[in-house]
C-alpha positions in Angstrom: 154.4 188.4 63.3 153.0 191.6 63.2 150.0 190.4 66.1 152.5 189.2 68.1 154.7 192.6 68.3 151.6 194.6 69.4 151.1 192.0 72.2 154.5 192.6 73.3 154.0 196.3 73.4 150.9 195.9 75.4 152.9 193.9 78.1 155.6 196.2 78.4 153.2 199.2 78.3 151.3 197.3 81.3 154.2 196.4 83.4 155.7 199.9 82.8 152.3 201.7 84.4 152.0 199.1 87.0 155.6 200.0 88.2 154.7 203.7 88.2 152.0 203.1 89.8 153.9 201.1 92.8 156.5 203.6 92.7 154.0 206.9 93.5 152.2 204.9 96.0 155.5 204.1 97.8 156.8 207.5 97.6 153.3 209.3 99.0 153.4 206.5 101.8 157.2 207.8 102.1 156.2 211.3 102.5 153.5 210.9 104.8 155.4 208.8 107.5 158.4 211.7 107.1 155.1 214.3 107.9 153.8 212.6 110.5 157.1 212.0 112.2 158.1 215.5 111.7 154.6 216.5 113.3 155.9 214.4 116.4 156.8 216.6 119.6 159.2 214.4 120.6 161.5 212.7 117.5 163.8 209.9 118.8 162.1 209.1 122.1 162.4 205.1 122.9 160.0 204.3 125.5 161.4 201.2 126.1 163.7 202.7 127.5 161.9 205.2 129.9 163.1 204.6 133.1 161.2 207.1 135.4 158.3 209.1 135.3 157.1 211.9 137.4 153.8 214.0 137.2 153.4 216.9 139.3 150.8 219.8 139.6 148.6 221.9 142.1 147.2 218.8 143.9 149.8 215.8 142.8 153.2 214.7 142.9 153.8 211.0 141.4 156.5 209.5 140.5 157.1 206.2 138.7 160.1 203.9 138.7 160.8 200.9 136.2 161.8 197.7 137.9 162.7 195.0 135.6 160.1 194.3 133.9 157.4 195.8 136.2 156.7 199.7 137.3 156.4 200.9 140.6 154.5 204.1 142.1 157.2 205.7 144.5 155.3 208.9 145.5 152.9 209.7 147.1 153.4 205.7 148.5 155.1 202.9 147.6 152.4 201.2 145.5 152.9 198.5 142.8 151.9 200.2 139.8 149.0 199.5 136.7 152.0 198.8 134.2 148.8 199.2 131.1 148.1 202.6 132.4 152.2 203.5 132.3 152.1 202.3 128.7 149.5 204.0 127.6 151.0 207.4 128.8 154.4 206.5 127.0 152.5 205.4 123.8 151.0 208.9 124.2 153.8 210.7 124.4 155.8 208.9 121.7 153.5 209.6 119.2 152.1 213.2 120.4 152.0 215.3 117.5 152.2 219.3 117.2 148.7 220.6 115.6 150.1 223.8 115.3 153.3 225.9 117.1 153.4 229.4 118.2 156.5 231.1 118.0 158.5 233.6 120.3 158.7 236.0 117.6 154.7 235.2 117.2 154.1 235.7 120.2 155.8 239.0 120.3 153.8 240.6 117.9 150.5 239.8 119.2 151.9 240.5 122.6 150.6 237.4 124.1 152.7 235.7 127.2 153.3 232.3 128.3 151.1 232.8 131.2 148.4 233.8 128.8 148.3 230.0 127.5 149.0 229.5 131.1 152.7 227.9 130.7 154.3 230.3 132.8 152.9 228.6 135.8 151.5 225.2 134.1 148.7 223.0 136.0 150.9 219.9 135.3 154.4 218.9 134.3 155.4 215.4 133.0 158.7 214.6 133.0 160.4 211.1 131.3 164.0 210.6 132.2 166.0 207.4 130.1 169.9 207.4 131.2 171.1 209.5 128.5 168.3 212.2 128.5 165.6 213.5 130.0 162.5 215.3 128.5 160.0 217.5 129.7 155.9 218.6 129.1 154.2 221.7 130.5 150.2 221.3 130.3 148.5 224.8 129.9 145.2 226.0 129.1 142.5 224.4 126.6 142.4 226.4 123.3 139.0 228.2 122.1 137.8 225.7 120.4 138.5 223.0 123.2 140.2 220.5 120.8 143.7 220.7 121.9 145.8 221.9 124.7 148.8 224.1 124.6 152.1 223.0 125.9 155.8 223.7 126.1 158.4 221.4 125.7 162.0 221.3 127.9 161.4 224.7 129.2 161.3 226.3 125.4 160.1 229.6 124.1 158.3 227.6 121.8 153.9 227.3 122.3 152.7 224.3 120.2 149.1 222.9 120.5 148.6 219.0 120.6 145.2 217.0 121.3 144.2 216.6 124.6 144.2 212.9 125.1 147.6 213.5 126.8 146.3 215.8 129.7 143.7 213.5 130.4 145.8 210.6 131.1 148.0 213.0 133.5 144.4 214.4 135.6 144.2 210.6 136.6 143.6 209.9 140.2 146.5 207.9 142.0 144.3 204.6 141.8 144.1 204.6 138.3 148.0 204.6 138.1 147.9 201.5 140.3 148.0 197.8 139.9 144.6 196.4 140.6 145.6 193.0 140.7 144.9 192.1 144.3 148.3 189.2 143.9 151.2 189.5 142.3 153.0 186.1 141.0 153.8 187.0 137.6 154.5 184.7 134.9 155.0 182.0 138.0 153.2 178.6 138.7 151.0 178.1 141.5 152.4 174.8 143.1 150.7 174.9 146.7 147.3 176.7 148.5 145.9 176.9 151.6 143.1 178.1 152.8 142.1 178.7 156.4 139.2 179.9 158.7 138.7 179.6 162.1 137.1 176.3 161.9 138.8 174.5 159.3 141.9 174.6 157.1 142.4 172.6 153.4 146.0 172.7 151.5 146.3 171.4 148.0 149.6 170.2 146.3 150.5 170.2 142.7 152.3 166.8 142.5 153.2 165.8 139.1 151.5 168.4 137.0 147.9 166.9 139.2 146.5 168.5 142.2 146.1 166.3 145.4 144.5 168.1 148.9 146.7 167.1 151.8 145.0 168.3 154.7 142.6 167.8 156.2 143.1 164.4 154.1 145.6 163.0 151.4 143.3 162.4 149.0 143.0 163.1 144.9 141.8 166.7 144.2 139.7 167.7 141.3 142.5 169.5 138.7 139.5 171.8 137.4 138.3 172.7 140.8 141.5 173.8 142.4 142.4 175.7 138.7 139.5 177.6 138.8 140.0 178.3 142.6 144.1 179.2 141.6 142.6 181.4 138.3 140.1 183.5 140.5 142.7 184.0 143.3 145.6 185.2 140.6 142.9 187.5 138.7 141.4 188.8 141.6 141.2 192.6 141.5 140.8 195.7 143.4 137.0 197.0 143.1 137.8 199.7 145.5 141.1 200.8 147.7 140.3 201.7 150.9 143.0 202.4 153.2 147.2 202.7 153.3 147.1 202.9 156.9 148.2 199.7 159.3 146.0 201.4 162.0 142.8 200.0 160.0 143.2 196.7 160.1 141.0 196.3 163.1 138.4 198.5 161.5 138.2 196.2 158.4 138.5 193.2 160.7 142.3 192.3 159.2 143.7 191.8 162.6 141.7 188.6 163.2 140.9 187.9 159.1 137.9 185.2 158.8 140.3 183.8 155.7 143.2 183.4 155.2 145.0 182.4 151.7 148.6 181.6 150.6 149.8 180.5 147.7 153.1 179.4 147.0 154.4 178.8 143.4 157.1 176.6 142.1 160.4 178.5 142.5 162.3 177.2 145.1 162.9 180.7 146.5 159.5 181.9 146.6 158.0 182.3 149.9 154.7 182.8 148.7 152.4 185.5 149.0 149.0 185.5 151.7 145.7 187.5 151.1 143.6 187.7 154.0 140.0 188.4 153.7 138.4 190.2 156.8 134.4 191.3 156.5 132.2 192.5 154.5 132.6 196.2 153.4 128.9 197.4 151.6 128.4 196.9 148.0 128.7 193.3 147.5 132.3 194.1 149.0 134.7 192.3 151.5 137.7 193.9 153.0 140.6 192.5 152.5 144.9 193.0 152.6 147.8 191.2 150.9 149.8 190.0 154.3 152.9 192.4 154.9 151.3 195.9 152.8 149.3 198.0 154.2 147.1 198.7 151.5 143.8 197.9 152.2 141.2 196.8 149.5 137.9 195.6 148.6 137.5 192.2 146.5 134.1 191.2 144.9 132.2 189.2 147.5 131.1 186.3 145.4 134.8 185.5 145.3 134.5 185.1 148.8 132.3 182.4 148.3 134.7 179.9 146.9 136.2 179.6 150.0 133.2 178.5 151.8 133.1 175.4 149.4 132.7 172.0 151.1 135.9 169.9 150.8 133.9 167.3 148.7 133.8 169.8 145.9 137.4 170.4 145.4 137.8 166.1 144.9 138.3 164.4 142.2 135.1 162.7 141.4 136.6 160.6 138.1 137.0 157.3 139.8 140.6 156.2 137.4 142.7 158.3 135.0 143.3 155.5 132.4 143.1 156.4 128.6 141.5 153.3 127.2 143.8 153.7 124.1 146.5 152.5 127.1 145.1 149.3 128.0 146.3 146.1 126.9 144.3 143.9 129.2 141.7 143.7 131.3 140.8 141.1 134.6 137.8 140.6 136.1 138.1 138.2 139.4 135.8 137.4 141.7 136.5 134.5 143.9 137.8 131.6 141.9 136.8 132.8 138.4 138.6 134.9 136.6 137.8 136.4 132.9 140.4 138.0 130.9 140.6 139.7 127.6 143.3 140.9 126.0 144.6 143.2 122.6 144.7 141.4 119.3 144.7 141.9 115.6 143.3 145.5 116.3 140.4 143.9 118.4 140.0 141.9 121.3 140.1 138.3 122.7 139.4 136.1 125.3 142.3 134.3 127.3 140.6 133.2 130.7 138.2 130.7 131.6 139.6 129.7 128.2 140.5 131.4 125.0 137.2 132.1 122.6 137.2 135.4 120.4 135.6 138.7 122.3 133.0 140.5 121.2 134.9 144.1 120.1 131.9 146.7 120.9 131.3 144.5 124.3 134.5 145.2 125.5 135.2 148.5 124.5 132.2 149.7 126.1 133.4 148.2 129.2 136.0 149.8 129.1 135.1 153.2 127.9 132.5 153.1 130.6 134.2 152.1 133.5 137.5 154.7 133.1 134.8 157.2 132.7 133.0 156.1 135.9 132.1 159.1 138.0 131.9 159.3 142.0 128.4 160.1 143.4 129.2 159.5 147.1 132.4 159.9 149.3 131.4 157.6 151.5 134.4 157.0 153.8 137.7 157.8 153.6 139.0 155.6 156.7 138.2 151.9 155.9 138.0 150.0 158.8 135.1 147.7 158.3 135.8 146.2 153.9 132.9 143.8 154.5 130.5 146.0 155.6 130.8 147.5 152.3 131.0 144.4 150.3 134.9 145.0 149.4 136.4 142.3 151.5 139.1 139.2 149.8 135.3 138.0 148.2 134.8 141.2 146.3 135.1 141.1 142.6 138.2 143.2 141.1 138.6 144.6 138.2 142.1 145.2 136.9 143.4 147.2 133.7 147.0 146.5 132.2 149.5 148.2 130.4 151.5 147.4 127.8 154.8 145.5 129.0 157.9 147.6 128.4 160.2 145.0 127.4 159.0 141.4 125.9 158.4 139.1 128.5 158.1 141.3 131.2 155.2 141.9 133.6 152.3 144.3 132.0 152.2 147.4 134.2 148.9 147.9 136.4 147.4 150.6 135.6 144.5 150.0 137.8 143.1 148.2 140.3 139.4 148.5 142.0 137.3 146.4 143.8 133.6 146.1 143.3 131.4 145.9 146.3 127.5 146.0 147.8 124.9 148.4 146.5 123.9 150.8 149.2 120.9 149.7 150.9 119.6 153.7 150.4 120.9 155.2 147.7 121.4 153.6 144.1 124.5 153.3 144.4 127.7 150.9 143.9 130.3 150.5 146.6 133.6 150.9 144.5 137.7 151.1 146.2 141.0 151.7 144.4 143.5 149.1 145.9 145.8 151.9 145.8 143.5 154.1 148.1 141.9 153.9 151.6 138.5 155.9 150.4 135.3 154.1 149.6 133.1 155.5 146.3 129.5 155.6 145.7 129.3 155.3 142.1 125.9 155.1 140.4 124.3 152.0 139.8 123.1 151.9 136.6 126.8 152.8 135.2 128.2 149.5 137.1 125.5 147.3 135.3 128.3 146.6 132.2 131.0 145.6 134.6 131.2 141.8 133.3 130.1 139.4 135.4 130.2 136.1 133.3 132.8 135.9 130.5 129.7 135.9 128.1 129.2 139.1 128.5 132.3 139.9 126.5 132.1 137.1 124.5 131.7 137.3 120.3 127.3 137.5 119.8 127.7 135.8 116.6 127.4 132.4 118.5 126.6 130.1 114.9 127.9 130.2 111.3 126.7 128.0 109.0 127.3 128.2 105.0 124.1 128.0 103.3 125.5 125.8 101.0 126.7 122.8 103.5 122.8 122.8 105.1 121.6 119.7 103.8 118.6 119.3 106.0 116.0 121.4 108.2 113.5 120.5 110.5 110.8 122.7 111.5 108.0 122.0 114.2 105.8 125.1 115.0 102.8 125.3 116.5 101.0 122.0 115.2 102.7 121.6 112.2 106.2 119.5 111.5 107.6 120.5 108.5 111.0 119.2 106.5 112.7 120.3 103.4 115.9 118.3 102.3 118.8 119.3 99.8 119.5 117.3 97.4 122.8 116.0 96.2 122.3 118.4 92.7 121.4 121.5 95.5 118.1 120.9 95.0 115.2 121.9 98.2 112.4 118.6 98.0 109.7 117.7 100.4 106.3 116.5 100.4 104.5 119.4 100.4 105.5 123.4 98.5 107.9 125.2 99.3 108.0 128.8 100.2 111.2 129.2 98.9 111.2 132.7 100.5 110.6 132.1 103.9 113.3 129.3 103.5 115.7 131.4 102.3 114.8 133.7 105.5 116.2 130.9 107.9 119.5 129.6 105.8 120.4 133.8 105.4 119.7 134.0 109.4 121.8 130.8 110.3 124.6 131.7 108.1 125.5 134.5 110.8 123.3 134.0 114.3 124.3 136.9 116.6 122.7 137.4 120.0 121.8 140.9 121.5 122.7 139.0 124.6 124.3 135.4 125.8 122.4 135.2 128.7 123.9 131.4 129.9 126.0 128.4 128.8 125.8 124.9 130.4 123.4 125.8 133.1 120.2 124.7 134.2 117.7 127.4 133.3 113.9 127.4 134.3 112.0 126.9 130.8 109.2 129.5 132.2 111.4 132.0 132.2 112.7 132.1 128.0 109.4 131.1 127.1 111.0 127.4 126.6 108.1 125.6 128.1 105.9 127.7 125.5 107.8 127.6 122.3 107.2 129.5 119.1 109.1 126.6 117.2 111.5 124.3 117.5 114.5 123.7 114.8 116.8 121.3 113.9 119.3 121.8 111.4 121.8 118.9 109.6 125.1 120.9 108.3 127.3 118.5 106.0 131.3 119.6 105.6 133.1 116.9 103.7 132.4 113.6 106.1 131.7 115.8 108.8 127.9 115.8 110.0 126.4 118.2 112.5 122.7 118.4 113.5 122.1 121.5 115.2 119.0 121.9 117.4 117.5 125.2 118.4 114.1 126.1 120.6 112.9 129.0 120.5 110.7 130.4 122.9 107.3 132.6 123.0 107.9 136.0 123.3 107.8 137.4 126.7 107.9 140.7 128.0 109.0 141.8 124.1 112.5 139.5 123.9 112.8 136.5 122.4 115.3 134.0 123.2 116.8 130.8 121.9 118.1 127.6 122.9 121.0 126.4 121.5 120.6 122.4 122.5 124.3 121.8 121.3 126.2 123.4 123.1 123.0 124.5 125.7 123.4 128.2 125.3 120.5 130.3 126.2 120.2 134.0 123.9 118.3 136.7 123.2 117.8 137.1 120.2 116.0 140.0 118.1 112.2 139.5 117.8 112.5 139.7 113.9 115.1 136.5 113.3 112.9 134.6 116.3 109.8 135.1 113.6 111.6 134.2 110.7 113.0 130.9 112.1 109.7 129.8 113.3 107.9 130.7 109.9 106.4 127.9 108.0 108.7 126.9 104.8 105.9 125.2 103.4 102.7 126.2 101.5 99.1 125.4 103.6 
């Protein structure tokens, strides 16, 4: 009992110095922002709600005006102004704070005068007017130690010494105060550009969130390219101002500009704004003038550059915009054959010739890469002559599918594109959207997946048989016949040992016989070429299921050029098969 009252007392003791503790922190945080505020020269200034500003001295007089949410320079010109420089100077001023005052009676007694701090006529005056009030800065002489400046505020008797970040900011140059952003949209959308020269002109659309060039052509534009081109034109900014006078633009070759740019943006109202670029200017500089001011500036040069691009780099060189996750179905047609796959059971499966189950990884590798295909080669855009380029009614198309909206209705097309001739000079493949006039050169070696026989996306695993329903295998290889023969109790007999490993081997490999490729089914096949006429072994097979009695027969061919590949007598399929399972078929189950 007694333990647990001295605990108590150590809690409360705890608590009470933690609070304490809080409380004094609080209260010295308290008094410093009431210091610091008091220090301020100006208690109670909002600058949001600043709406002019003028500076004047011996060689300026600037004013500033707020406009919305933007500042303008209305003297010496009309100028838009650098709003980051106008927030600075408010910050500045809201938070200036007094390092030390001087007052009348002060400077009475030491019989100093204003002009002594050099207030009576002061180098520069800032004044900030809001609607209720206006306030007022004089700038005078740098004390001794150069630290600080003096100033008076609102024409006071009053000296008081403040740092002399403020003063700095008001010796600015007029281009400092300005907006160096060559273009003005704002927060705006860029929905149309065009560029022209004196030999060519290219416009580009936004149409549905995508970009599209419409002239010279109305064709797909590359999204990135024109972004980029739209990002450098709105972030363009002045590396030097050269000239407010109209008179110039001849001498900075504006009068007949070599480019000329205009952007529109999305608001119906907007009529857009036009930079046009003239000549070079020295330094890596070009000339240049926003159409309808008369300021005249110079833009980096490797800007200029952009617009000398060739057309083809502002396309779109991704051949579809299908996400594969999208696609239902897929068609391939050529002629009279068609082969067609289709979604199931979170994989795929074949529907057309006739329905067998797909291979998954086949076909979504198909499909990943032919969305992804990339254009090499615009090769026309004007198709006039479809056979020249192999994409006549005899070309092969390839066509993806949606899902259907409703059951029972028609799957949506998502794409359509017919597959023509390689290019007799290039390696290339002659590809065409049904939905566009332009011919693509894509590259050759990415077409090679596009199906061209139904076993291509057909499942690899061509045979399964349980090891327990084999009831008898044949073996001939090399000179040697071999047999081994289950009997009814399970048991492997035959004339000879048996390497019970090695037999093992070729029940584990039957029980699940994939190809790395079906090469052919039902077709006559020249024997030299699988190695047929050469075999490693030949293998036969009996598989018993209830009454049911299958003999399956198998060649297997010499190894050429490192494959191996099998016959499949039944059913006269032609594989490749990995080197490693040809071996194991064709080894020996017997002991020498």
């Amino acid at each position: 009992m007694k333990q647990g009252k001295i605990t108590l007392f150590l809690l409360v003791t705890c608590l009470v110095i933690a609070g304490a503790g809080f409380y004094l922190k609080q209260h010295a945080r308290t008094v410093k922002e009431i210091a610091e505020k008091k220090a301020r020269v100006f208690d109670g200034l909002s600058t949001d709600r600043v709406t002019r500003i003028e500076i004047s001295g011996t060689d300026r007089q600037f004013e500033f005006a707020r406009e919305g949410d933007h500042w303008l320079v209305q003297k010496p010109l009309l100028l838009r102004a650098n709003r980051g420089e106008i927030d600075n100077l408010l910050y500045a001023v809201e938070y200036l704070e007094r390092k030390r005052t001087i007052s009348p009676e002060e400077l009475s007694e030491s019989k100093v005068t204003l002009a002594d701090y050099g207030l009576e006529k002061p180098r520069l005056t800032l004044k900030i007017f809001t609607e209720q009030k206006q306030y007022q800065i004089d700038i005078g002489h740098e004390n001794r130690q150069s630290d600080g400046i003096y100033v008076r505020i609102d024409n006071g008797k009053v000296v008081s010494l403040v740092g002399k970040t403020l003063a700095e900011k008001l010796e600015q140059p007029l281009d400092r105060w300005r907006n160096r952003s060559v273009l003005d949209l704002g927060d705006a959308k860029v929905a149309r550009v065009e560029i022209k020269t004196p030999k060519r002109a290219i416009e580009f659309a936004r149409q549905n969130d995508m970009w599209r060039v419409i002239q010279p052509l109305n064709v797909r534009a590359s999204s990135h390219a024109v972004e980029a081109l739209v990002s450098s034109l709105t972030d363009l900014r002045v590396e030097k101002f050269l000239s407010e006078e109209s008179a110039d633009l001849k001498k900075y070759h504006l009068d007949e500009p070599r480019y000329e740019i205009a952007l529109k943006t999305e608001k119906g109202e907007d009529v857009g704004q036009t930079l046009l670029v003239g000549a070079p200017a020295g330094g890596q500089q070009w000339s240049a003038v926003r159409k309808g001011s008369n300021s005249i500036v110079a833009i980096p040069a490797k800007f200029v550059t952009l617009l000398d691009a060739d057309l083809k780099d502002f396309r779109d060189n991704q051949l579809l915009h299908v996400e594969k996750r999208d696609i239902e179905a897929a068609e391939i047609r050529q002629a009279d054959r068609l082969i067609r796959v289709e979604r199931a059971d979170g994989g795929w499966k074949l529907t057309a010739p006739k329905p067998a189950p797909a291979d998954r990884d086949l076909v979504d590798q198909f499909l990943s890469r032919f969305t992804g295909l990339k254009i090499q080669e615009f090769t026309t855009d004007v198709l006039t002559e479809a056979e020249k380029y192999g994409l006549g009614e005899n070309a092969a198309v390839v066509r993806l599918l949606g899902k259907p909206v409703e059951k029972g209705k028609e799957a949506p097309l998502l794409a359509s594109v017919r597959i023509g001739n390689r290019s007799p000079k290039k390696p290339l493949l002659y590809v065409k959207r049904d939905d566009e006039s332009s011919v693509y050169g894509v590259n050759e070696d990415d077409a090679r997946f596009i199906p061209s026989s139904v076993l291509d996306l057909r499942d690899r695993v061509f045979l399964m048989i349980t090891k327990d329903a084999v009831r008898e295998i044949r073996l001939k290889a090399g000179r040697r016949d071999m047999a081994a023969t289950r009997s009814d109790k399970g048991d492997w007999v035959s004339e000879e040992p048996l390497d019970r490993a090695s037999l093992d081997k070729i029940l584990s490999d039957l029980s699940r016989l994939m190809a790395i490729r079906l090469l052919s089914e039902n077709e006559e096949m020249p024997d030299e070429k699988f190695g047929f006429n050469r075999p490693m072994g030949e293998l036969s097979v009996t598989e018993k299921n209830g009454d049911e009695k299958v003999v399956h027969e198998f060649v297997i061919g010499e190894k050429t050029n490192g494959k191996v590949h099998l016959l499949y007598k039944n059913k006269r399929l032609v594989a490749e098969i990995p080197v490693i399972i040809g071996e194991e078929l064709t080894t020996p189950f017997l002991k020498k």
